[in-house]
Every structure is written in structure tokens, then in C-alpha cells.
TORKOL-4160 file (C-alpha; in steps of 0.2 Angstrom, whole numbers, padded with zeros to 4 digits, m for minus):
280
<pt num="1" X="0000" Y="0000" Z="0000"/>
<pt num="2" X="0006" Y="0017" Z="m0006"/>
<pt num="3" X="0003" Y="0033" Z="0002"/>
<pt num="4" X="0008" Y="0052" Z="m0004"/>
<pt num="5" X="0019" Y="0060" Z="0011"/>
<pt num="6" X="0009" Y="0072" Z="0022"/>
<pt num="7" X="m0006" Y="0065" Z="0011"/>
<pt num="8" X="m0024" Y="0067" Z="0019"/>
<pt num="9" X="m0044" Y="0068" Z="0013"/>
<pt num="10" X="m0046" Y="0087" Z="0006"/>
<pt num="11" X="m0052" Y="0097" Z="0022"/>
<pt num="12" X="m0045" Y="0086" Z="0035"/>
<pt num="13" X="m0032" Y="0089" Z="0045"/>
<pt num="14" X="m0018" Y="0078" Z="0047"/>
<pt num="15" X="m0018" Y="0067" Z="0061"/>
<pt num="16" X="m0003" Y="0059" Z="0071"/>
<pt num="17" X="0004" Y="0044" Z="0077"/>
<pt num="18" X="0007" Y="0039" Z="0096"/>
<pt num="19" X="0017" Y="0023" Z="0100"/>
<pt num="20" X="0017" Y="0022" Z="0120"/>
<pt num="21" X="0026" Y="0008" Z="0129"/>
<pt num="22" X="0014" Y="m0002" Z="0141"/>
<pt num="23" X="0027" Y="m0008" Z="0153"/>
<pt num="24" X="0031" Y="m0024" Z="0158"/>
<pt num="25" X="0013" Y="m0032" Z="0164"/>
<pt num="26" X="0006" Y="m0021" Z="0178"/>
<pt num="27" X="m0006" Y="m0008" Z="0174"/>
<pt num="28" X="0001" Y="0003" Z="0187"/>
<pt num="29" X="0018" Y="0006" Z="0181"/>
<pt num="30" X="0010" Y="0013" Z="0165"/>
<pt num="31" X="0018" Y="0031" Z="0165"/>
<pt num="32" X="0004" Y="0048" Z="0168"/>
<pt num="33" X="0009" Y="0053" Z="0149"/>
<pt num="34" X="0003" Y="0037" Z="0142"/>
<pt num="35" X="m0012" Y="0037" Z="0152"/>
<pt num="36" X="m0016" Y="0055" Z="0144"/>
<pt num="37" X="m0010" Y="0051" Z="0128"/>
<pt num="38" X="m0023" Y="0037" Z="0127"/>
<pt num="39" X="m0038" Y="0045" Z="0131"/>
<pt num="40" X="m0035" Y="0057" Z="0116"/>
<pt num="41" X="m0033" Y="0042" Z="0103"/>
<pt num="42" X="m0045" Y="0039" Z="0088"/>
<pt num="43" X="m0037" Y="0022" Z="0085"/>
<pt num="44" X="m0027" Y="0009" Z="0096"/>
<pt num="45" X="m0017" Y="m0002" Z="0088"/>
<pt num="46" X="m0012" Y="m0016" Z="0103"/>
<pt num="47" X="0003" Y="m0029" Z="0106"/>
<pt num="48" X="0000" Y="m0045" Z="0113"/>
<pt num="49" X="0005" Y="m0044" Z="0132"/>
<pt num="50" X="m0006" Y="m0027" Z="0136"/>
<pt num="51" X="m0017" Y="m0027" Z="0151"/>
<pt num="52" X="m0033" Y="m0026" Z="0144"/>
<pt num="53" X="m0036" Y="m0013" Z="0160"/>
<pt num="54" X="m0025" Y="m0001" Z="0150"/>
<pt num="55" X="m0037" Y="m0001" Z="0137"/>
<pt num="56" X="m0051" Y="0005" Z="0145"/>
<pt num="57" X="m0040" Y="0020" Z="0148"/>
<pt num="58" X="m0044" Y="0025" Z="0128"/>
<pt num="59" X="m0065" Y="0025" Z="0131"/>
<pt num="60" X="m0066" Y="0034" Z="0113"/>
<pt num="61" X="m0057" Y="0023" Z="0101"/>
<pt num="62" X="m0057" Y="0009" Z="0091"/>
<pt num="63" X="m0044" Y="m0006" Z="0096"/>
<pt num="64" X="m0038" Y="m0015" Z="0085"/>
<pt num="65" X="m0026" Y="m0032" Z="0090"/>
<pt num="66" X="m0011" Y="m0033" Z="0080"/>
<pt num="67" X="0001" Y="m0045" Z="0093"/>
<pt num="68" X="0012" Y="m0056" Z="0089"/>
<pt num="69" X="0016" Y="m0071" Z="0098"/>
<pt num="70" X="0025" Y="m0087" Z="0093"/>
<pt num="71" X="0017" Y="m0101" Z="0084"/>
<pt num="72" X="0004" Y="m0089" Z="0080"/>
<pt num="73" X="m0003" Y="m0081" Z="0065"/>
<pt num="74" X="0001" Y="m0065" Z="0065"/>
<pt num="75" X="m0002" Y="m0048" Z="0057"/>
<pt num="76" X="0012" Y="m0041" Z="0042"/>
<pt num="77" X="0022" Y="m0026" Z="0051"/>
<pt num="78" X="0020" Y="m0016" Z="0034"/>
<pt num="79" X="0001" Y="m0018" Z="0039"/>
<pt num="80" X="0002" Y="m0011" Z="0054"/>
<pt num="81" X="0011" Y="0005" Z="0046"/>
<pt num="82" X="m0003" Y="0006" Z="0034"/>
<pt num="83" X="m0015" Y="0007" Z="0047"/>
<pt num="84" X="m0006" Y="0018" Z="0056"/>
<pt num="85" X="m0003" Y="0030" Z="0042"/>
<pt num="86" X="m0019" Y="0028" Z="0036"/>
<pt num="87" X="m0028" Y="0033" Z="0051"/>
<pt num="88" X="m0016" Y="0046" Z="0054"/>
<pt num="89" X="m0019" Y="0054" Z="0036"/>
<pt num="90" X="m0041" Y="0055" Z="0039"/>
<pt num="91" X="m0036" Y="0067" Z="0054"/>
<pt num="92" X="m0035" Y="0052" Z="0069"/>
<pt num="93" X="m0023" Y="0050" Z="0084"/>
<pt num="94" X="m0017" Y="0033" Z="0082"/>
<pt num="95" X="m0009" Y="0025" Z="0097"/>
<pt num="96" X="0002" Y="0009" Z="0091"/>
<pt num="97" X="0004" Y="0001" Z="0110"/>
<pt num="98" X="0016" Y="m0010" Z="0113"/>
<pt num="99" X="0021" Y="m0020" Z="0128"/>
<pt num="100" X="0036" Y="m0014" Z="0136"/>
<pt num="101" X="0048" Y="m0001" Z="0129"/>
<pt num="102" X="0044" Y="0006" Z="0112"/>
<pt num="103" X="0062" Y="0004" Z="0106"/>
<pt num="104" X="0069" Y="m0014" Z="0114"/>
<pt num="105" X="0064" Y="m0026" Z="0102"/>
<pt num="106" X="0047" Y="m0020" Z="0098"/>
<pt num="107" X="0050" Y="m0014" Z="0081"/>
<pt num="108" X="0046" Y="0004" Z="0086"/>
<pt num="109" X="0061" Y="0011" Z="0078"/>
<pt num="110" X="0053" Y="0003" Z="0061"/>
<pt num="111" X="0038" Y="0012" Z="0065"/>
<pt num="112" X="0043" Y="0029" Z="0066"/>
<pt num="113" X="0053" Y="0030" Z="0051"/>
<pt num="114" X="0037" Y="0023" Z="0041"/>
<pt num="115" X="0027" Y="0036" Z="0048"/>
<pt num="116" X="0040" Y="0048" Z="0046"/>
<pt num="117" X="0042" Y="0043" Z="0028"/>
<pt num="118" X="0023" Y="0045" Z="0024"/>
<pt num="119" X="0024" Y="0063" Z="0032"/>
<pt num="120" X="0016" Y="0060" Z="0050"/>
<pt num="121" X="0020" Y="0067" Z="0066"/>
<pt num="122" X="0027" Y="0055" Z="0079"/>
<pt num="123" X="0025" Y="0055" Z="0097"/>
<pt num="124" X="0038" Y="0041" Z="0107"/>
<pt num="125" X="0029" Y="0038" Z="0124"/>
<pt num="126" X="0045" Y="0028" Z="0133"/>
<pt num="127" X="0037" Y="0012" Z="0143"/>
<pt num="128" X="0047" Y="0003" Z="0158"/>
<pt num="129" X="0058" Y="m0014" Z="0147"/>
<pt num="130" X="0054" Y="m0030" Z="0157"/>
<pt num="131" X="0073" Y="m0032" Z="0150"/>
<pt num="132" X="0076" Y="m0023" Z="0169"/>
<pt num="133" X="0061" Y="m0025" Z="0177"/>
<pt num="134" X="0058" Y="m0044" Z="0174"/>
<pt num="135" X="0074" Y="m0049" Z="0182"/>
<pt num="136" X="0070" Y="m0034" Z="0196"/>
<pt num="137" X="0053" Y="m0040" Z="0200"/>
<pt num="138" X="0061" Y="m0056" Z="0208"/>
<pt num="139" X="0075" Y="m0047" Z="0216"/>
<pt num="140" X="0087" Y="m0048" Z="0199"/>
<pt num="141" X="0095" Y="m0031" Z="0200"/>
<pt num="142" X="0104" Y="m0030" Z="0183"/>
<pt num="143" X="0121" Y="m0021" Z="0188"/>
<pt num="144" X="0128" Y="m0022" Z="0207"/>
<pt num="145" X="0144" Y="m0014" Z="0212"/>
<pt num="146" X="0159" Y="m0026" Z="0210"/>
<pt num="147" X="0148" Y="m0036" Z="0204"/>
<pt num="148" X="0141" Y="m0031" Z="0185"/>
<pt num="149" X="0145" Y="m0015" Z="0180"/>
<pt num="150" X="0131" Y="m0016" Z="0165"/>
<pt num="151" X="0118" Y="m0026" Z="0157"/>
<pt num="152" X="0116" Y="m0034" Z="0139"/>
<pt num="153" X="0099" Y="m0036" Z="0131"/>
<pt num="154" X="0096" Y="m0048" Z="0116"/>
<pt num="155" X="0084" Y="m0057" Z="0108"/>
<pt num="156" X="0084" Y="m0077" Z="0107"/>
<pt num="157" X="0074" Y="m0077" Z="0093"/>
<pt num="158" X="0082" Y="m0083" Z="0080"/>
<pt num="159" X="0096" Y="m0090" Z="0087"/>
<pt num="160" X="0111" Y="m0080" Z="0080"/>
<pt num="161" X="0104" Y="m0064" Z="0087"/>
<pt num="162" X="0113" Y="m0069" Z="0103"/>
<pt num="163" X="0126" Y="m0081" Z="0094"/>
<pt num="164" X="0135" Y="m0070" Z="0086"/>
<pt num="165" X="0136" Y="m0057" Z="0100"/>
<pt num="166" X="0138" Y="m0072" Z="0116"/>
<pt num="167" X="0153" Y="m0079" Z="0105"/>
<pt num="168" X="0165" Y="m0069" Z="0109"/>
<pt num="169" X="0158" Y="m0059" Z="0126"/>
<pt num="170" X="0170" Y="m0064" Z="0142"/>
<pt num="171" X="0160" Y="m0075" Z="0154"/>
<pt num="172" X="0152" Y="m0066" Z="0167"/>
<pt num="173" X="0159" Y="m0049" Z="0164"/>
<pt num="174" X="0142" Y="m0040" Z="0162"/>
<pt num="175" X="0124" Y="m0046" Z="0163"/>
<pt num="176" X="0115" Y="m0053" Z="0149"/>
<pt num="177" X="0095" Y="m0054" Z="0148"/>
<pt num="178" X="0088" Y="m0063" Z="0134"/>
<pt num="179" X="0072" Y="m0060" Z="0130"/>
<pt num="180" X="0057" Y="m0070" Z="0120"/>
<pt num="181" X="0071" Y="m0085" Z="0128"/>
<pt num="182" X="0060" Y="m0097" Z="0137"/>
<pt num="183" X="0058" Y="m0110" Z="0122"/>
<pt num="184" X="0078" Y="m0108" Z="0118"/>
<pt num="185" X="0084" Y="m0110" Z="0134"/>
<pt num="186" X="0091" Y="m0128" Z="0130"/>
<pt num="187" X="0097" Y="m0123" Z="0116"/>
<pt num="188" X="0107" Y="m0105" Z="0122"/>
<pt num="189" X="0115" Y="m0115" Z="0138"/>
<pt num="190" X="0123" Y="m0129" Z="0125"/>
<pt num="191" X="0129" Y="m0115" Z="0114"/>
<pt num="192" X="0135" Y="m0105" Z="0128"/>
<pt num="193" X="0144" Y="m0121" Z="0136"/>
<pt num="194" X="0150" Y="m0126" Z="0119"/>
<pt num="195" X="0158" Y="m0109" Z="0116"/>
<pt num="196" X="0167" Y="m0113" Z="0135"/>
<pt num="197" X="0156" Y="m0104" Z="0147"/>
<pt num="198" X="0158" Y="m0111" Z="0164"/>
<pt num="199" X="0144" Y="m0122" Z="0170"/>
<pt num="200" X="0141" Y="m0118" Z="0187"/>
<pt num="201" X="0137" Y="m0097" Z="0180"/>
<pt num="202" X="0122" Y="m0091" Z="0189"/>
<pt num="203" X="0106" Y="m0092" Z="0178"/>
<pt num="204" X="0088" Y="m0086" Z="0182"/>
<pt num="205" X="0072" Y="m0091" Z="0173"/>
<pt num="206" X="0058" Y="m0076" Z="0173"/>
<pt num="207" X="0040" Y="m0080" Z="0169"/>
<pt num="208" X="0027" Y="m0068" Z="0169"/>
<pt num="209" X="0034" Y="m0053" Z="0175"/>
<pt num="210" X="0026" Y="m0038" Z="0186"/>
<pt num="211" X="0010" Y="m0051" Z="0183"/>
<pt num="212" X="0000" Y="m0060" Z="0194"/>
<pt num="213" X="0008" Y="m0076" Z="0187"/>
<pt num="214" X="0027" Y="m0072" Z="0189"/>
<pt num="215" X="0035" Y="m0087" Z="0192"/>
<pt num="216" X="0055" Y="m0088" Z="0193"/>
<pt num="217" X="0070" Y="m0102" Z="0195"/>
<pt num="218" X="0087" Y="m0097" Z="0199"/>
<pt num="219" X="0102" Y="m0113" Z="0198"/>
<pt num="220" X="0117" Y="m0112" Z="0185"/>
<pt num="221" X="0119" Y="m0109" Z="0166"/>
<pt num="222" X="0122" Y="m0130" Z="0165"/>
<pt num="223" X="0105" Y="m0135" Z="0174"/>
<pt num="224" X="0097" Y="m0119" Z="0163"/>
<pt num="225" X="0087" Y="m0133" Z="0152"/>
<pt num="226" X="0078" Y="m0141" Z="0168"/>
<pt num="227" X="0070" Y="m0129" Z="0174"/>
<pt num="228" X="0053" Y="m0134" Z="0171"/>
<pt num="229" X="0040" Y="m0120" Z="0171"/>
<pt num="230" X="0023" Y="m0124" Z="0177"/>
<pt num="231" X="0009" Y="m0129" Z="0167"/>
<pt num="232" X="m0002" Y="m0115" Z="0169"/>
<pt num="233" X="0011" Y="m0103" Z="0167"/>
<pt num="234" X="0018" Y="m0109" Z="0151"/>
<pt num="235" X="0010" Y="m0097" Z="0138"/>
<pt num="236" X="0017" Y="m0081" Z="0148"/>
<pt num="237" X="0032" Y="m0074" Z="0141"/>
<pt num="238" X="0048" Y="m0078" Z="0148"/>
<pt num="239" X="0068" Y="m0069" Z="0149"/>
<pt num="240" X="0083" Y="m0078" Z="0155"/>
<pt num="241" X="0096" Y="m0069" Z="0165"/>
<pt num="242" X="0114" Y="m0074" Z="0165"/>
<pt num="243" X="0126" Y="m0067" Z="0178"/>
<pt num="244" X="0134" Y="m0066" Z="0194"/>
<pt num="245" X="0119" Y="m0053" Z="0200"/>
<pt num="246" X="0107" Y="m0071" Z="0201"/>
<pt num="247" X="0116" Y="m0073" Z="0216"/>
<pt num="248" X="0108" Y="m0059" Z="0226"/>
<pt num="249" X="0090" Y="m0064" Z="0219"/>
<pt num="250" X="0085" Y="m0073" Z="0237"/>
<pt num="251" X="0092" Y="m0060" Z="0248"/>
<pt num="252" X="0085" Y="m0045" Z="0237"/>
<pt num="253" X="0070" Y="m0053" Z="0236"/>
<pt num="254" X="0068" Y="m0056" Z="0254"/>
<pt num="255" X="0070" Y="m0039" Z="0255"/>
<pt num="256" X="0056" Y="m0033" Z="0244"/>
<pt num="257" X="0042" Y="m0043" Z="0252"/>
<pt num="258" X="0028" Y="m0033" Z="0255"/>
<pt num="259" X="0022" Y="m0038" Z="0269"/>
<pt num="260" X="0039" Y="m0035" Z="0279"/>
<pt num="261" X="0037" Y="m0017" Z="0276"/>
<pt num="262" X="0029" Y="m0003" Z="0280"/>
<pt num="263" X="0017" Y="0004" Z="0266"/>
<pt num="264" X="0023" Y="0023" Z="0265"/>
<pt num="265" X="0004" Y="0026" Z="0262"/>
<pt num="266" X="m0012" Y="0016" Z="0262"/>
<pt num="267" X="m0012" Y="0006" Z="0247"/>
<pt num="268" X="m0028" Y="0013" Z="0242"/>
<pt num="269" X="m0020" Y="0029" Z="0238"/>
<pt num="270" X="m0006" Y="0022" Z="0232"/>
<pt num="271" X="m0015" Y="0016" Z="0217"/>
<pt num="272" X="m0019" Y="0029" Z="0201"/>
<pt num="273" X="m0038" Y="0034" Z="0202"/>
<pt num="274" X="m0040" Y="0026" Z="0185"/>
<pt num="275" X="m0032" Y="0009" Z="0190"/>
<pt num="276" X="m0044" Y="0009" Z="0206"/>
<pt num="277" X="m0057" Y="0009" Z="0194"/>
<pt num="278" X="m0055" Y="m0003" Z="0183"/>
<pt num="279" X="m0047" Y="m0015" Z="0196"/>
<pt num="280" X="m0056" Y="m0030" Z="0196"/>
């Protein structure tokens, strides 16, 4: 599909296009500017992953699914850019959500420069990566002092987007997070033994993040293919952690348990008005 830049219906004005990051699964670490940005859309376009509580927060639009999960059929990403544009052209605010950050792995960047070829203003709404908060939701943090002094985020899907980067990486010199990993995690820790990482590296498994269904495992990079995730749990999306930072997962997450602290504020007010609301 072909469209004129700057090209919209004679008398309308053009529109423009929103991509907002969701966040990693709660609905309560969605930022204020999304939550703004979203009542003023037209049209949603939505990722798979996305609370269908945020949703509610655009009363006005149309939402349209456009996910992709693997397995699954899926929508062309040059559709989704001619829906956007299209929208955008008859005068609508259209909101491409996407779980997490706009620009780790969510083909945000690809997004953008359609829109910007096609002559449409872009907004970039920046969502919290469950690249950090994933592994930081079961006390993972991803640097520590003399301990990692950074973090590495690929994808495990395909294969040699982590190959060719692990390959050559020191063992344990910074932290690595592969994301859309919890089919390949047989498959990276045999490459990543066979390329002589040591097999007693810490490891952590992350399932369902910030969600009502995290579920998590921590051992070594050698016994990374027998963690065995439940069931139930099975079709929420999963990140592996690699690095010496698993080691502080039980004593971090000790730390973080709710109930051993104090809430600086009843929990009711805690909570955005909006998220109250639609709270089940």
C-alpha cells in the first residue's frame, strides 16, 4: 500500500501517530503521559502482552489487535504501518501500544521511520523494558557494584541474534537478559557451554513478569534446560538472566516482600484513580 507523504482527505487535518510503551505487565507502572496520551486516541493499535485494563483508559477509540506471539498467526508489520498512516492521514490520533519499551525489540524504531516517511507526526511515549524490570521484579537487580557493571539485552529469537554477540563476550563480565528466551533456553545454555562458558554461572528463569503469574527459578547456566515451568504458566512470556547478579535474587527478594514493610501510604492511595477503577 502506497501513500503520498503528508497525504490526507481534502479538508481534513492531518492526524498523528502515538506509540506508548505499556510496561512490563502491571497496569500501574504505565507512566501519567501514556495514560493522557490514550484518552485522546482515535485508534489503538495493541501488542499481545497489554493489560486489557490499560485499554479501558482510551474510552473513545477503536482497538484493533495486531500481537504477535510465537506459533501464532500474525499480522504483516507493513500492515500495521498502513493502518497507522492511514488513520493518521483522515485526521486520527493513532496510538500503536506496545508491551514494554517502544524501542527494545518491539520494532518501534521501524515504526517511526514509516510514519516519518509517509509525512506523520510522531510521538515516542518511553514504557518501563521488562529487560530490567523482569529480572528486578524477583530481586534480579541488573548491575551491582563489583559485581556487573552493566547489562546486555538480546533477543533469542532466532538464534544468531545472541550467537554471534555471546561468541566472543567474556563469561560473566556483564549481565546478559535474553528476552522471548524461554523456548531456547536448552538450546542457548549448550551453545554457551559449547563456546566454554563455565557451567556452574548463575542463571535465572523469569516468567510472567510484574503479573499476577510471575513465576521464577534461579540454579546455573548448566542446569538452565531443567527448569521446568509450570503448566499454567507456560504461555506467559519468559527472559533468561545470566550473571553473577542471580546470586543476590534470594536476599534482594527477601527484602522486597511486601508484607515485611511498612506501606509509606495506604495502598488505596497508592494506586492511580484510573487503575482503582478498573481493578477487578
Amino acid at each position: 500500500m502506497n501513500f503520498e507523504r503528508g497525504s490526507c482527505a481534502p479538508g481534513t487535518a492531518l492526524g498523528r501517530a502515538v506509540l506508548i510503551g505499556a510496561g512490563p505487565g502491571d497496569p500501574g507502572l504505565l507512566t501519567v503521559r501514556a495514560e493522557r496520551a490514550l484518552s485522546r486516541a482515535d485508534l489503538v493499535l495493541y501488542d499481545a502482552l497489554v493489560d486489557p485494563r490499560i485499554l479501558e483508559l482510551a474510552p473513545r477509540a477503536q482497538r484493533f489487535y495486531v500481537g504477535k506471539r510465537a506459533g501464532r498467526p500474525a499480522i504483516a508489520q507493513s500492515t500495521i504501518h498502513a493502518l497507522m498512516i492511514r488513520a493518521a492521514n483522515r485526521g486520527q490520533v493513532v496510538v500503536r501500544l506496545k508491551a514494554g519499551d517502544p524501542f527494545v525489540l518491539g520494532r518501534g524504531g521501524e515504526e517511526v521511520l514509516a510514519c516519518e516517511a509517509a509525512g506523520i507526526p510522531v510521538e515516542v511515549i518511553p514504557g518501563i523494558t521488562s529487560a530490567i524490570a523482569g529480572p528486578g521484579s524477583v530481586g534480579i537487580p541488573v548491575t551491582h557494584r563489583d559485581v556487573s557493571p552493566g547489562f546486555l539485552v538480546l533477543s533469542a529469537v532466532p538464534a544468531v541474534h545472541y550467537e554471534r554477540v555471546l561468541k566472543d563476550l567474556p563469561p560473566g563480565a556483564i549481565t546478559v537478559v535474553l528476552l522471548m528466551a524461554l523456548a531456547s533456553r536448552r538450546a542457548i545454555a549448550a551453545f554457551l557451554l559449547d563456546a566454554g562458558w563455565p557451567r556452574d554461572l548463575p542463571a535465572a528463569v523469569v516468567v510472567g513478569a510484574c503479573t499476577p503469574g510471575v513465576w521464577s527459578w534461579t540454579g546455573t547456566l548448566e542446569a538452565l534446560d531443567q527448569a521446568r515451568v509450570p503448566d499454567e504458566r507456560a504461555h506467559l512470556p519468559g527472559l533468561v538472566v545470566l550473571g553473577h547478579v542471580v546470586s543476590l535474587a534470594d536476599t534482594v527478594s527477601r527484602a522486597m516482600q511486601r508484607e515485611k514493610i511498612a506501606p509509606l501510604c495506604d495502598h488505596e492511595e497508592e494506586e492511580a484513580p484510573w487503575l482503582r477503577k478498573q481493578a477487578p
